[in-house]
C-alpha positions in Angstrom: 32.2 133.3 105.5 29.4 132.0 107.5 26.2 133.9 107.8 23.2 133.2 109.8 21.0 135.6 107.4 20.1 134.4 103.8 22.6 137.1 101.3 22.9 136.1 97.6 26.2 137.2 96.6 29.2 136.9 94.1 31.9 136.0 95.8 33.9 134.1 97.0 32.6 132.8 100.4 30.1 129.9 102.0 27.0 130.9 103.4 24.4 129.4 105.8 21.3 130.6 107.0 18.6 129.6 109.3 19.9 127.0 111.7 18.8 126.5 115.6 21.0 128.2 118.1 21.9 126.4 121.4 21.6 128.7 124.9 24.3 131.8 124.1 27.2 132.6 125.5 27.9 135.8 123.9 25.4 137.6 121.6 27.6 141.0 121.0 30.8 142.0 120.5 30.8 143.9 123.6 30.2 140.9 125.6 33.0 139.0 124.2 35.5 141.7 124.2 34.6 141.9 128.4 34.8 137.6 128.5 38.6 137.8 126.7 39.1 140.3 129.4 38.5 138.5 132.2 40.3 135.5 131.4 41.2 132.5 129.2 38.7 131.5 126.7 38.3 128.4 124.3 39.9 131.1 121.2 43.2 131.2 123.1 43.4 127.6 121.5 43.9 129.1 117.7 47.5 130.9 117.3 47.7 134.3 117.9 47.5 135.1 114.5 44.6 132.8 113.7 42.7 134.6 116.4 42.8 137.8 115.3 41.9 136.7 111.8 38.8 135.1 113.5 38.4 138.1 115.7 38.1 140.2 112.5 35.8 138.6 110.9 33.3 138.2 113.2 30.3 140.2 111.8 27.6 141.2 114.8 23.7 141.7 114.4 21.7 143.5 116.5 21.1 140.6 119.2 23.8 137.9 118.2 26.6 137.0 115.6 26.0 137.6 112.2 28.3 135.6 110.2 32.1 134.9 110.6 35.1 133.0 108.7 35.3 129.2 109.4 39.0 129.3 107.8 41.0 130.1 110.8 39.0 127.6 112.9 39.0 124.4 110.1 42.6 124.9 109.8 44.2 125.2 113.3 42.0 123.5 116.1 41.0 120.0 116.8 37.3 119.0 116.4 36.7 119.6 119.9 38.0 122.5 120.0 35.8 123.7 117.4 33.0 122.7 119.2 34.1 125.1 121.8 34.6 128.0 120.2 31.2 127.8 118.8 29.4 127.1 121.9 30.8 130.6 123.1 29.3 132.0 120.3 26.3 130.3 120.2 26.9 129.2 117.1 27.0 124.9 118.2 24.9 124.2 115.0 27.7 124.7 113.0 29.9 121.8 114.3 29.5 118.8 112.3 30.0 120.8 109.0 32.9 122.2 110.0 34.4 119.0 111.5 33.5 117.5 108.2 36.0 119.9 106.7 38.7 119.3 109.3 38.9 116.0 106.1 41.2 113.9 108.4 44.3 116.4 108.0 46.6 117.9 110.4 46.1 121.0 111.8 47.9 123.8 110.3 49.3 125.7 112.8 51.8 128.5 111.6 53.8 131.5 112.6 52.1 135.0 111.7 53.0 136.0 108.1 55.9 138.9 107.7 55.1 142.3 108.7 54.7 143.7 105.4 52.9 140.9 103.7 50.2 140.7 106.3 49.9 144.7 105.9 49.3 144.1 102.7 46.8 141.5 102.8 44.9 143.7 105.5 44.9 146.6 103.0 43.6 143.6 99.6 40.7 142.7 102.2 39.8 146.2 103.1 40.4 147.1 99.1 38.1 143.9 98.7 34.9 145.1 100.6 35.1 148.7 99.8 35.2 147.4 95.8 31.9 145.8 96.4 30.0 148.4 97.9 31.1 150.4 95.2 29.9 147.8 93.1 26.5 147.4 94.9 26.0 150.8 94.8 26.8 151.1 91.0 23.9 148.9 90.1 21.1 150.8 91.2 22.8 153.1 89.0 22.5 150.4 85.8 26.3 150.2 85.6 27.6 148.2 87.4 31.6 148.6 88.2 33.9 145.8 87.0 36.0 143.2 89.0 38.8 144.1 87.1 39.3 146.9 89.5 40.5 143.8 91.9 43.0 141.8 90.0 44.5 145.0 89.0 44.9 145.9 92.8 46.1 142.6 93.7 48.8 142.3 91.1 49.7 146.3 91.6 49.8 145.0 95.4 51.8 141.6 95.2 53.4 141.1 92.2 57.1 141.5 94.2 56.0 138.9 96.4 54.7 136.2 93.9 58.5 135.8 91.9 58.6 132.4 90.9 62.1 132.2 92.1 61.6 133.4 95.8 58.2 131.2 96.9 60.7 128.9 98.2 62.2 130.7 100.3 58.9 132.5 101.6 58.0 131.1 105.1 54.9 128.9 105.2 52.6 131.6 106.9 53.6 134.0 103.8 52.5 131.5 101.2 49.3 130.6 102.9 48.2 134.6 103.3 49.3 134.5 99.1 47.5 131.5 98.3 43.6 132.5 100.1 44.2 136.3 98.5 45.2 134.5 95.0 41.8 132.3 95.7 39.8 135.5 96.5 40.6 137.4 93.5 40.2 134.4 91.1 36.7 133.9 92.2 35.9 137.2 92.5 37.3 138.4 89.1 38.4 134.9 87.0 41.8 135.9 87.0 44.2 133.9 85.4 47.5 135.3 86.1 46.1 134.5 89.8 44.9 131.3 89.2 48.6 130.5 88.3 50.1 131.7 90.9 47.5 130.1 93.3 48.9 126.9 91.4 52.7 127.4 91.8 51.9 128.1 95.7 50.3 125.3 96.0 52.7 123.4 94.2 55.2 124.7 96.6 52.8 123.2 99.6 53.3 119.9 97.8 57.3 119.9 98.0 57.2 121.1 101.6 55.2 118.3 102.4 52.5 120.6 104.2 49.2 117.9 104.9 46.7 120.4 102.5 43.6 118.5 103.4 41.9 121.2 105.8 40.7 123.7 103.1 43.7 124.2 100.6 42.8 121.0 98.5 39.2 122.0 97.9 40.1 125.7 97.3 42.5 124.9 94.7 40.0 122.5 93.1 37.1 125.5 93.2 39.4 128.1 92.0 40.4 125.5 88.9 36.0 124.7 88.4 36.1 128.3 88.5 38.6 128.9 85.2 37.5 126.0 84.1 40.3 123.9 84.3 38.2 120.6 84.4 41.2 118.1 83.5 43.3 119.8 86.3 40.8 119.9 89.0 39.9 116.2 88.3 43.7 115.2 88.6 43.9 117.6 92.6 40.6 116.2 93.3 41.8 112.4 92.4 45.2 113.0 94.5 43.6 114.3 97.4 40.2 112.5 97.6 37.6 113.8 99.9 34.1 112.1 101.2 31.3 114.0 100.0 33.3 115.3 97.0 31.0 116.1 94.0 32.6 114.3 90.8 34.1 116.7 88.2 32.1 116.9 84.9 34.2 115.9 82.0 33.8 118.3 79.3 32.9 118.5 75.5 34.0 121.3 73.7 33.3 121.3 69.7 33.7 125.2 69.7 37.3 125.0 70.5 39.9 127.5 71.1 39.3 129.6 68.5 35.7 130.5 68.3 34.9 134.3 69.2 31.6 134.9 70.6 29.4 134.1 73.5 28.9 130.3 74.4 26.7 128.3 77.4 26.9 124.7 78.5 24.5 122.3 79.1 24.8 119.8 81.6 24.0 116.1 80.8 23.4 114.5 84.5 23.4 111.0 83.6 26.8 111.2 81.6 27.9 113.8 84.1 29.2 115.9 81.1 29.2 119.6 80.3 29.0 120.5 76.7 29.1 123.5 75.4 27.4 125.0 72.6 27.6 128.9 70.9 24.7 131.6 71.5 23.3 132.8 68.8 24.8 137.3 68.5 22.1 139.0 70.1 20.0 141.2 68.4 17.4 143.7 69.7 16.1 143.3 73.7 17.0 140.3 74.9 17.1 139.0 79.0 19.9 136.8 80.9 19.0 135.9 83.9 22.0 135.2 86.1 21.3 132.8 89.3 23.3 130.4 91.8 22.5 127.7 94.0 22.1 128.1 97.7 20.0 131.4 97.1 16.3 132.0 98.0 15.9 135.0 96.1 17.3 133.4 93.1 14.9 129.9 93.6 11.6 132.1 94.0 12.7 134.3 90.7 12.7 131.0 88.8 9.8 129.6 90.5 7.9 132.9 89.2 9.0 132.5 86.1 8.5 129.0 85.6 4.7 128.9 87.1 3.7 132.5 85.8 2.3 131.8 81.6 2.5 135.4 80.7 6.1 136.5 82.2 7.4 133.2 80.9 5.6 134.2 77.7 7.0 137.4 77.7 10.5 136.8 78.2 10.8 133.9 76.4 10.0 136.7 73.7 12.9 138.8 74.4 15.2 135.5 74.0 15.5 134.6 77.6 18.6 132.8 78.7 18.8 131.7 82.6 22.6 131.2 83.8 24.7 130.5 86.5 27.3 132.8 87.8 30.3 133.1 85.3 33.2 133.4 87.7 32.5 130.4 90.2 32.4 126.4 89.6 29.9 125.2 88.0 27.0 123.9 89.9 25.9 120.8 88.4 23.4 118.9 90.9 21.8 122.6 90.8 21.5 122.5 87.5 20.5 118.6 87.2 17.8 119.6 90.2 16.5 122.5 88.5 16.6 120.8 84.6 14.9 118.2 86.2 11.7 120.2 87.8 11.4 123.0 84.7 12.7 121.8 81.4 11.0 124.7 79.5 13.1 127.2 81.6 16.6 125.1 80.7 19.3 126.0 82.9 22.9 126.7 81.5 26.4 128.0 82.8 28.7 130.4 81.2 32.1 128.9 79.0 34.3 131.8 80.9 34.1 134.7 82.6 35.6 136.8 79.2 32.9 136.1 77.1 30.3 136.8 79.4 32.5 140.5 81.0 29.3 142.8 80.2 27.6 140.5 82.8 29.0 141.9 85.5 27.2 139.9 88.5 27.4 141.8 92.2 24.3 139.7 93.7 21.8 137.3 92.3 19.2 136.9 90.8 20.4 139.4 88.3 18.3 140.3 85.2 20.3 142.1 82.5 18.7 143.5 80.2 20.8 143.7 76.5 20.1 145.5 73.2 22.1 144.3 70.4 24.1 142.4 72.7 24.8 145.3 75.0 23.8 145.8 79.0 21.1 148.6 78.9 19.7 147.7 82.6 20.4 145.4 85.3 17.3 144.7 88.1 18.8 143.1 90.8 17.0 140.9 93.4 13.2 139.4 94.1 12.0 141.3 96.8 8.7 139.4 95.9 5.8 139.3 92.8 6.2 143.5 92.7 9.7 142.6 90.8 7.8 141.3 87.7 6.5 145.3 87.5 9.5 146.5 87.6 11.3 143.8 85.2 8.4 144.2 82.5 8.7 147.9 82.5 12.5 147.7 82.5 11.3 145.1 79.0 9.1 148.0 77.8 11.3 150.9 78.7 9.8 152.5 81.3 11.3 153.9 84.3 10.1 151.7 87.2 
């Protein structure tokens, strides 16, 4: 999803925010809905289907579009048709990053997926949003509600579909709607069930011969960051090179498969390496601060922190540990970047979502507040300096 406002959130979508708009075409959906109407316009060059994907994910603001899905148009249309589509919706600035994603491969340009299958995607994407304002709403609450919710859904939901022994006879629209839903759920909830099926499907790409350079190569290779299936997302990434491809870390791993208990890494830029290490069992208050790259909110937090003596003081007393998200890839030249500018406030990411499951992230920067290892509060947000109030009476417990 592409978003013109700045929005933190878990998930498992691309956001940017900010850029210059060229004259509009059409700033509502009104207006557009009244253009299709009257004739021909550059959308009619997606495939039906494509179109109303597109269609539905267009996301209005008061005066212009909001944010839509760049999937439909990366993986059907030619560069300058692209270009055209976004002019209509004023939305030109986009154009060279999604032409960059085009990665040289052909378009892919398929039927409409079978009538029950795409019912049932449409009810996983509806099941999808509703889950997170549930969530969202939950954490004003100081629970917040799990993503298990959503793999249980999606394997309730698609289980008959995803046979091992009937993917090769699915038609290629019906493993394409399998494979983005797999995607969704395993970087929404760290599936890994999912994440093997989103493997065998794209497996079954590969034997088709189906050109998976426009999207499906680098979301296979973020859904395997996101288990953290390093070897494997090194060996898709080094079959199917891309310009402007971050290198995969290699990883250390002393704990091994059988240690039981919380663990962090630590990134080593120069060696490109992430090695993980254990965290201590947490006794009394103690703070994790959970924050990802690309978000404001989540920069100024640290910024505070990092420039403010006292709070840094203060949390650095309740055994402060600032962390990336536990369910998405790992974002090292954040974590170089930030390592870099505040050693004192070191940077880490999670091993796995399963040893982190009580830090249950719905938007970032999210403080989480844990006695004896359990989630007592979770402050969500920096609205601005009246946060460290509210996080320092959360520390002393008080109400805010």
């Amino acid at each position: 999803m592409i978003a013109r406002s700045v929005a933190c959130a878990v998930l498992a979508a691309l956001y940017v925010a900010g850029a210059a708009r060229a004259q509009p075409a059409v700033h509502s959906r009104a207006e557009l809905t009244m253009l299709m109407a009257s004739g021909p316009t550059a959308l009619d060059a997606l495939t039906p289907h494509g179109k109303q994907v597109f269609l539905d994910s267009l996301k209005w603001g008061e005066r212009d579009l909001s944010g839509f899905s760049p999937t439909p148009l990366v993986r059907e249309l030619t560069a300058a048709q692209i270009a055209g589509v976004l002019r209509l919706l004023d939305s030109a600035s986009y154009a060279d990053m999604l032409v960059r994603m085009l990665n040289d491969g052909a378009p892919l340009r398929f039927a409409a997926p079978s009538t029950t299958l795409e019912a049932a995607g449409k009810a996983f994407k509806q099941y999808y949003e509703d889950n997170e304002k549930r969530r969202w709403a939950s954490v004003d609450a100081g629970t917040a509600l799990g993503t298990d919710d959503l793999a249980r859904y999606y394997h309730a939901a698609f289980a008959a579909y995803l046979q091992a022994q009937t993917l090769s006879s699915r038609q290629h629209a019906d493993l394409l709607l399998l494979f983005d839903v797999a995607s969704q759920v395993v970087l929404s909830s760290g599936d890994a069930q999912a994440l093997g099926q989103m493997r065998a499907i794209y497996a079954e790409f590969g034997r088709r011969g189906i050109d998976t350079r426009r999207t499906l190569d680098d979301s296979m290779v973020r859904a395997l960051l996101a288990g953290r299936r390093f070897g494997e997302a090194r060996a898709v990434a080094d079959a199917h090179p891309r310009r402007g491809r971050e290198a995969i870390p290699g990883e250390i791993d002393s704990l091994g498969a059988s240690f039981r208990g919380r663990s962090l890494y630590r990134f080593d830029a120069a060696a490109n390496t992430l090695e993980r290490h254990a965290v201590a069992p947490m006794y009394g208050t103690q703070v994790v601060l959970v924050v990802d790259a690309g978000c404001k909110f989540s920069e100024e937090a640290l910024k505070a922190i990092g420039s403010d003596r006292a709070l840094h003081e203060r949390l650095g007393g309740a055994g402060l540990l600032v962390m990336t998200l536990p369910r998405t890839p790992v974002p090292t030249r954040f974590m170089a970047d930030w390592n870099a500018k505040y050693p004192q406030l070191a940077l880490r990411a999670p091993f796995n979502a399963e040893e982190w499951a009580d830090v249950d992230v719905v938007g970032v920067p999210a403080f989480f507040i844990l006695e004896n290892g359990r989630v007592r509060k979770t402050i969500s947000g920096w609205p601005g300096q009246e946060q460290k109030t509210v996080l320092l009476r959360a520390l002393d417990g008080l109400s805010p």
